[in-house]
DOLOLUM-296657 format. One line per field, with one value per residue: residue number from 1; residue in one letter; x, y, z of N, C-alpha, C in turn. Coordinates in steps of 0.02 Angstrom, whole numbers. Atoms other than C-alpha are relative to their C-alpha. Layout:
# DOLOLUM-296657
seq = NUM; ... $
type = A; ... $
neast = X; ... $
nnorth = Y; ... $
nup = Z; ... $
caeast = X; ... $
canorth = Y; ... $
caup = Z; ... $
ceast = X; ... $
cnorth = Y; ... $
cup = Z; ... $
This chain:
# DOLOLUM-296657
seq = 1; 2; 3; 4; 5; 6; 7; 8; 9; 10; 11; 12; 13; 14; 15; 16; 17; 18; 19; 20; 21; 22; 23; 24; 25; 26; 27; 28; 29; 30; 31; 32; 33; 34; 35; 36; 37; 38; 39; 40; 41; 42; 43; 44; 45; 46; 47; 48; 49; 50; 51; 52; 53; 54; 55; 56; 57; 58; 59; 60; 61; 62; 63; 64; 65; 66; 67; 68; 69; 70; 71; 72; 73; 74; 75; 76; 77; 78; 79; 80; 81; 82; 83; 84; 85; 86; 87; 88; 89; 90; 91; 92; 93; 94; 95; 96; 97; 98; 99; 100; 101; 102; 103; 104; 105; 106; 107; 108; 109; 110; 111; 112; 113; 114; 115; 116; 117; 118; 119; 120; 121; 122; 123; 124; 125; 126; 127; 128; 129; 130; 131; 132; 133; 134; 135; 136; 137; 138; 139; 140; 141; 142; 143; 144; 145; 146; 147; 148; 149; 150; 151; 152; 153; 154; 155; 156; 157; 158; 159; 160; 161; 162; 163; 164; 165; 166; 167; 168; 169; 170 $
type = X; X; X; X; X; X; X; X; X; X; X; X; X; X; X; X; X; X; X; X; X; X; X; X; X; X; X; X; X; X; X; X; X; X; X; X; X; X; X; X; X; X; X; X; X; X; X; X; X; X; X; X; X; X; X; X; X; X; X; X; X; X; X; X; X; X; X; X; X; X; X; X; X; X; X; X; X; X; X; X; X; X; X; X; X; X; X; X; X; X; X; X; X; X; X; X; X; X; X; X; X; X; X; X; X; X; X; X; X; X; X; X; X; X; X; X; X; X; X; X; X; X; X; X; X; X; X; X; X; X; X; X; X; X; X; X; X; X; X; X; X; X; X; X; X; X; X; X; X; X; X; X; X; X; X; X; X; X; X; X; X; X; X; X; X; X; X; X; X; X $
neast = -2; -80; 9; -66; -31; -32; -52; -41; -71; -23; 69; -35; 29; 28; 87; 21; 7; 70; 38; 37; 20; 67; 23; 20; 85; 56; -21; -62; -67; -29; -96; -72; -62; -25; 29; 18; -5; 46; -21; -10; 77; 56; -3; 26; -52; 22; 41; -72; 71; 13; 64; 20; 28; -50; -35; 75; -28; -64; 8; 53; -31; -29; 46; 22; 78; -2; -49; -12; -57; -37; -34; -15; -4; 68; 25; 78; 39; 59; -17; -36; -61; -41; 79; 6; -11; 59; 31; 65; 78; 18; -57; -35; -34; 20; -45; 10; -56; -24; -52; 27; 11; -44; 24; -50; 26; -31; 70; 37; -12; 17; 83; 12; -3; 27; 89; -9; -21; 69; 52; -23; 19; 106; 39; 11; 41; 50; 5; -25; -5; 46; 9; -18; -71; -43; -8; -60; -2; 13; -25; -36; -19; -84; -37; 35; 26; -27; -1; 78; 31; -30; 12; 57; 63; 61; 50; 39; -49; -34; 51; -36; -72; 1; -34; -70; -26; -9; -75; 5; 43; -44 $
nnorth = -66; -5; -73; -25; -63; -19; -52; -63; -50; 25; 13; 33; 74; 6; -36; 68; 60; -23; 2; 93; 1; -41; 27; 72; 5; 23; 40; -8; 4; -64; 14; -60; 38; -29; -53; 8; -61; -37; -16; -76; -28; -28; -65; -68; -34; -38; 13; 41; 60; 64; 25; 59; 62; 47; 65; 23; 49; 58; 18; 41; 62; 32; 42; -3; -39; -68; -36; -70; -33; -72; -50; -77; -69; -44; 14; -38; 40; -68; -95; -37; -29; 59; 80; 36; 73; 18; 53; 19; 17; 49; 62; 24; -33; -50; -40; -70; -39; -33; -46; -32; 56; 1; -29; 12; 80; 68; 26; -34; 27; 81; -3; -30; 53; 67; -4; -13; 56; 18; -58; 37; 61; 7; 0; 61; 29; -27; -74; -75; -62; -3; -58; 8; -42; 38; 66; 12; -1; -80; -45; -23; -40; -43; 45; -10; 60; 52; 8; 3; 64; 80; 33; 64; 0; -7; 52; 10; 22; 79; 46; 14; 66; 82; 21; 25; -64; -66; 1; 26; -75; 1 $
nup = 31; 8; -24; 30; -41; 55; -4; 79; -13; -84; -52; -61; -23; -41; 9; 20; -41; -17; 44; 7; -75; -4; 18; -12; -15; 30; -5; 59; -1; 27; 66; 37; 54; 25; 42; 95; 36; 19; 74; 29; 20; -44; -30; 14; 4; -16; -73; -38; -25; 39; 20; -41; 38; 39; -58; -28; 68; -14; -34; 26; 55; -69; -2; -66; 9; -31; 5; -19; 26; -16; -7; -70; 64; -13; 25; 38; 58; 21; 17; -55; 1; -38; -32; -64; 33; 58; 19; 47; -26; 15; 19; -39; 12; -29; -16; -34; 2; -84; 21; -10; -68; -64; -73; -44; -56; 44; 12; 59; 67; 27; 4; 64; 44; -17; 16; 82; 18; -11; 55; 58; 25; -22; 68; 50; -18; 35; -54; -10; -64; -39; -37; -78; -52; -53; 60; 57; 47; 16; 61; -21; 26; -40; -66; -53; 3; -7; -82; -33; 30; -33; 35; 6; 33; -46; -3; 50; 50; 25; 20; 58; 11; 2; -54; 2; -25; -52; -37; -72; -60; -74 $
caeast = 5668; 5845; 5853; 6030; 6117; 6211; 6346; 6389; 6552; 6617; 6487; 6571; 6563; 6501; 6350; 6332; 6346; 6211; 6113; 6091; 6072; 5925; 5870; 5842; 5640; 5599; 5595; 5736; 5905; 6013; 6179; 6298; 6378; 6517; 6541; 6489; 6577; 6460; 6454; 6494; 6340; 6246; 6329; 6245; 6401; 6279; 6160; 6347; 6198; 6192; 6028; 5949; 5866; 6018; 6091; 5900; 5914; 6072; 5998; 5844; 5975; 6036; 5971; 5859; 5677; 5708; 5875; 5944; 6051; 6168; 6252; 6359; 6337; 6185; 6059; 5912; 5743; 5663; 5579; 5650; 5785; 5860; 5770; 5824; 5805; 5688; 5608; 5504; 5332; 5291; 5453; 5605; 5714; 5760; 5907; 5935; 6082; 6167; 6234; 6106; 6075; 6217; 6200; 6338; 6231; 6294; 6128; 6021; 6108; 6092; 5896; 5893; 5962; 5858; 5684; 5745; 5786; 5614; 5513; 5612; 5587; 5386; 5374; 5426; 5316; 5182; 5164; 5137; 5156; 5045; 4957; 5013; 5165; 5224; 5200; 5380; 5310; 5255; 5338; 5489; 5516; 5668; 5772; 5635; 5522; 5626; 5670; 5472; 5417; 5443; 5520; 5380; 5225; 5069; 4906; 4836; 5014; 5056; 4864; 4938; 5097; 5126; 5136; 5279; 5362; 5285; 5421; 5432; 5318; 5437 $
canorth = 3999; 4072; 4269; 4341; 4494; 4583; 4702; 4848; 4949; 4939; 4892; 4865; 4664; 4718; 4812; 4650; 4542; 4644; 4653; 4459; 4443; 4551; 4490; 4313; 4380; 4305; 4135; 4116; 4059; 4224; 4218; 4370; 4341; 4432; 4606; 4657; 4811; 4962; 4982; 5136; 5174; 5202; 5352; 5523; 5643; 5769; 5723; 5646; 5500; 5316; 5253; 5142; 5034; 4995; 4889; 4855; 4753; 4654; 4625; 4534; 4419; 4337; 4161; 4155; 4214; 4363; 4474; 4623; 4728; 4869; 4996; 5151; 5271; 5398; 5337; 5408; 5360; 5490; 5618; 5586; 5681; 5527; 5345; 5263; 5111; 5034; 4879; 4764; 4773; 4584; 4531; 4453; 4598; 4760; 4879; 5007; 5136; 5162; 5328; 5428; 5321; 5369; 5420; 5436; 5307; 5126; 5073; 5198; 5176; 4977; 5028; 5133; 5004; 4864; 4954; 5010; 4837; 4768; 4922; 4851; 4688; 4706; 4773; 4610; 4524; 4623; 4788; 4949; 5112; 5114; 5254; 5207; 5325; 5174; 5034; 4995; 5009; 5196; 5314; 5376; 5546; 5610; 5519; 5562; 5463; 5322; 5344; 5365; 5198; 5013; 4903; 4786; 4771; 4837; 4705; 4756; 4755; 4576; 4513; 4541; 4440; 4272; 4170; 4080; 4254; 4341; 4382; 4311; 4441; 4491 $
caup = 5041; 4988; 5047; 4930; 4999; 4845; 4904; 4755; 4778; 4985; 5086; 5266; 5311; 5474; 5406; 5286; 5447; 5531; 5387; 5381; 5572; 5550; 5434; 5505; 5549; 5395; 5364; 5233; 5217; 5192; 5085; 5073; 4896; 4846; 4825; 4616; 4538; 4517; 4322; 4260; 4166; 4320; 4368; 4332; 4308; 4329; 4484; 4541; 4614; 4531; 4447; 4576; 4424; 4341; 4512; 4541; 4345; 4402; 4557; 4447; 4358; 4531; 4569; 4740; 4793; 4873; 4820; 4902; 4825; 4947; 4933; 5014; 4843; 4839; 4735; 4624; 4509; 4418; 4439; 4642; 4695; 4800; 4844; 4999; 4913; 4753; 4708; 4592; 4673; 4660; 4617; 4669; 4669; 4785; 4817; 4958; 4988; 5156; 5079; 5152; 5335; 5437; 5626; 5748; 5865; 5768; 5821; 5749; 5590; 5580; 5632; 5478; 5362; 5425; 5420; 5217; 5202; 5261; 5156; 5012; 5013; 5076; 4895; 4825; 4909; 4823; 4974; 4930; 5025; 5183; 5251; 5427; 5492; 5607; 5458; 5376; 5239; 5240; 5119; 5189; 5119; 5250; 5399; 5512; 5435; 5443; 5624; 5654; 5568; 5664; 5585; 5579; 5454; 5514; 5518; 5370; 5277; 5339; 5294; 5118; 5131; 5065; 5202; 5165; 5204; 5360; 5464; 5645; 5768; 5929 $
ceast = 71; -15; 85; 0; 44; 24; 14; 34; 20; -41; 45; -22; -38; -65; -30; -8; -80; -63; -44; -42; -90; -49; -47; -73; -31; 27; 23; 82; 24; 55; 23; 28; 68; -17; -11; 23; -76; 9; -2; -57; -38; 17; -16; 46; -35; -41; 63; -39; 16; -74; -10; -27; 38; 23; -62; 11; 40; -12; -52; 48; 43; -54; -22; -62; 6; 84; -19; 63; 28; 53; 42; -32; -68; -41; -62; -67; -16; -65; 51; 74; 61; -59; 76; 7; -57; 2; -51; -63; -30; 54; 46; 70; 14; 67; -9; 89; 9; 11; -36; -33; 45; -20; 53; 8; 1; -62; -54; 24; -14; -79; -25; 6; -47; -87; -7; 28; -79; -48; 16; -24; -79; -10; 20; -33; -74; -29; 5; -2; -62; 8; 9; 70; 52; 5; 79; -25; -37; 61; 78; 47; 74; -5; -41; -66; 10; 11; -54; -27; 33; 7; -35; -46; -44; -40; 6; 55; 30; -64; 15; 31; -19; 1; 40; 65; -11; 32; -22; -14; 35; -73 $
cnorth = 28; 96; 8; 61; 10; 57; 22; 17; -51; 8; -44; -56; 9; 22; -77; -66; 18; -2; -76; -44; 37; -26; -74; 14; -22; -62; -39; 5; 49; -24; 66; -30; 67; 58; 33; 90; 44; 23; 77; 52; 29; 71; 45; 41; 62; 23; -13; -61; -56; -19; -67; -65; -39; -59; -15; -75; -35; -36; -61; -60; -56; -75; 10; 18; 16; 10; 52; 25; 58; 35; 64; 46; 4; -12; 32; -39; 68; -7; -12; 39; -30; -58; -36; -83; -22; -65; -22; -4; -92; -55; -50; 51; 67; 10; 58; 26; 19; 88; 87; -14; 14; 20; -20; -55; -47; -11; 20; -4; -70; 17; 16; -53; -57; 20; 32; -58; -37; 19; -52; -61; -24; 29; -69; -37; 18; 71; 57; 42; -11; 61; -12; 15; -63; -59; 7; 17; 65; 37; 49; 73; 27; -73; -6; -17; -77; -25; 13; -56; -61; -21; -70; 7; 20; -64; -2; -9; -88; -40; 4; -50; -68; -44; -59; 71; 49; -23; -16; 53; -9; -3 $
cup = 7; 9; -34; 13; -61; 38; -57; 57; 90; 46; 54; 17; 75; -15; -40; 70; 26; -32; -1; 65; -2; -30; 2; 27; -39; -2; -76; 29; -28; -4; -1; -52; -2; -17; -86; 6; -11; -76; -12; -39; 47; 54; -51; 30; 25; 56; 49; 71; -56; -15; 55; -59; -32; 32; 10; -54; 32; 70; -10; -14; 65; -5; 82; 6; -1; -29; 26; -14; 55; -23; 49; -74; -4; -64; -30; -31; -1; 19; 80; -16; 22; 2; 62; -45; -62; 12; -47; 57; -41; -5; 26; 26; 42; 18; 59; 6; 74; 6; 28; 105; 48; 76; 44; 62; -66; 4; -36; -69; -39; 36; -71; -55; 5; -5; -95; -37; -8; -59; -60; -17; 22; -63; -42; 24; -10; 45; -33; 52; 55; 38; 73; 10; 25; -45; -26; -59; -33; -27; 50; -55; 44; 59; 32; -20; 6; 50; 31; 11; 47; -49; -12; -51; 42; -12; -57; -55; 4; -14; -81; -32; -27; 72; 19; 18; 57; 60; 70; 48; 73; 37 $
């Protein structure tokens, strides 16, 4: 299984290092490619936010199972007002945005990224939202949902999973 890491705009190599490191709970070879220009289209002059679907799209056209698209720039979908990150539900495909994640503790920040990394890519693996607070894959309306949630699957979210995909249980 091939796990692709898509850097848009300047996405710090150490957050990309971390990112992949972290990543290693599933069982998939992870790739950092190259970082990819943010196209111009996907800024909203007026939200002064980028369309998460547009880098979501370019994230589809990648070869690999799994893609992940990051970002630093503040991201939207309609109607929200921000997203944290999107994805195809089912697919192969999923973007998140650091641009909203910071925290003066390094660690709490690479926590943040890594459980909006997870969320993300538990919807391509077919996951939706779970009513469980501590599930990853509960709805993260503010930071403090994010810093509530483990990043782990609950039961009933990894009796879902493929299981060529569920991630290695600490």
């Amino acid at each position: 299984m091939k796990l692709i890491i898509q850097p848009f705009g300047n996405v710090p190599k150490e957050v990309l290092r971390n990112l992949a490191e972290d990543l290693g709970i599933f069982k998939a070879e992870c790739q950092i490619k190259k970082p990819a220009d943010i196209p111009m289209d996907a800024y909203n002059s007026r939200r002064q936010q980028y369309r998460s679907e547009i880098l979501l799209s370019l994230c589809s056209r990648l070869d690999g199972d799994k893609i992940l698209g990051i970002t630093n720039v503040d991201l939207f979908a309609e109607p929200l007002n921000f997203v944290f990150g999107q994805a195809e539900i089912g697919g192969r495909a999923s973007i998140i945005s650091t641009a909203r994640l910071p925290h003066p503790n390094q660690s709490v920040f690479r926590e943040r990224i890594i459980k909006e990394a997870i969320h993300e890519l538990g919807h391509t693996f077919g996951l939706v939202h779970c009513d469980n607070s501590r599930c990853v894959m509960y709805f993260s309306n503010s930071l403090a949902d994010t810093d509530y949630k483990r990043k782990e699957y609950c039961k009933k979210c990894i009796d879902v999973m493929s299981r060529d995909w569920i991630p290695i249980q600490k």
